[in-house]
Phi, psi and omega in degrees: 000151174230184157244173180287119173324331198273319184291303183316332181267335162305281191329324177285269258270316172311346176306099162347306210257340162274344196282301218274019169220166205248087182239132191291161193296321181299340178277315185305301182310317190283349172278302186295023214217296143340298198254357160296311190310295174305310173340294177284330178304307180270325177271006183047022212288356181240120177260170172199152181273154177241137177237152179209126182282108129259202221215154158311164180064335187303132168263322195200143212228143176280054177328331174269012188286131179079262191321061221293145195059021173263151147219167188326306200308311186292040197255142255188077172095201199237147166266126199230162179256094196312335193264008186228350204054038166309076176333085171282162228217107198252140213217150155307160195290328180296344179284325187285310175308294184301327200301311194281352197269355180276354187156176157237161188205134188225154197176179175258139187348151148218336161277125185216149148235136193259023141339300199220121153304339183275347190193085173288118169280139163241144177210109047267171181278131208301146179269356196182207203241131190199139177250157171261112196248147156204212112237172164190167196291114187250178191277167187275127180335148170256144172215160179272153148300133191045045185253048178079196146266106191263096189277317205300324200286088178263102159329119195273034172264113154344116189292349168303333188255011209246345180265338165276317172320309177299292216311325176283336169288344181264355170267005155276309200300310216253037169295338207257349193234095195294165152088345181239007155083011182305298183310317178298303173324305210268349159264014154319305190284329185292323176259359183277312196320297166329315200268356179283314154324301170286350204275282179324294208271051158270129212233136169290148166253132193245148196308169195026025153264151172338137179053029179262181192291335166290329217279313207294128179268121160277338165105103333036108162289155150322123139255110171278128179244000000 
């Protein structure tokens, strides 16, 4: 579940320290905007998987059609050809170039270059019908600043996250305003993140594999009995 731009912003105006100066719902937003923004950036929290379709002949595929907010940057992990888990292997685009100037060659995909999102060069060129499977991250919902009451708007942050959020947004709206503790918010907000970070990119670890719970010496002596 999440909340509403409108509710955050009730939440902030309930803060003590935002209460005792009179700042408009566009001051409200750019804070909540500020500390969302860094949010995702660093804990990646709200993921979705990405697919992307190609076809025989494709040289190059538009990744962001369907995939709403992706870039290169937001890729979560390795990119797979899904019905084999093939692993693809992402390169500067001059690598794709030379490759092809060496000949043409068609096969399934091993090669992508993310130079341009709107136009992934692939190599070999497709021999046939194949999905692009991954995840990656997406960016905080867009809203204008100060733009009424906008009940509409659901901020895409776990609500769970959202009382360390305000705390960074209320440490941006009052940076310019001594005397309201903004530098301790933010560095609140800063070890909440860390710890939001680590909590998402907690990965299960499964039995009889490397680093599973057989692996761990708990220091438990033997009862011989």
């Amino acid at each position: 579940m999440s909340f509403t731009l409108t509710t955050i912003r009730a939440m902030l105006r309930r803060n003590r320290h935002i209460a005792d100066e009179s700042f408009n719902d566009a001051t409200i937003d750019d804070g909540i905007k500020w500390a969302c923004n860094w949010w995702m950036r660093e804990t990646k929290c709200d993921r979705t998987a990405l697919s992307v379709s190609i076809v025989a002949n494709d040289t190059s595929k538009d990744f962001t059609s369907g995939n709403t907010g992706f870039l290169p940057g937001r890729i979560i992990g390795r990119l797979y050809i899904s019905a084999s888990n093939h692993p693809l292997k992402i390169v500067p685009v001059s690598t794709i170039l030379t490759r092809r100037r060496d000949g043409s060659v068609t096969g399934k995909p091993t090669l992508l270059s993310m130079d341009l999102a709107t136009a992934v060069q692939l190599y070999p060129t497709s021999d046939g019908s194949y999905t692009i499977t991954g995840t990656y991250w997406k960016p905080l919902v867009s809203f204008t600043s100060g733009t009424g009451s906008d009940s509409s708007t659901t901020i895409n942050i776990d609500e769970s996250y959202m009382g360390d959020v305000v705390l960074g947004a209320a440490a941006f709206i009052l940076a310019d305003y001594p005397g309201h503790r903004a530098n301790e918010m933010k560095q609140d907000f800063m070890t909440a993140m860390a710890r939001a970070k680590s909590e998402i990119e907690a990965r299960p670890i499964y039995v009889n594999e490397p680093g599973s719970e057989n692996d761990i010496d708990y220091g438990i002596p033997e009862v011989i009995l």
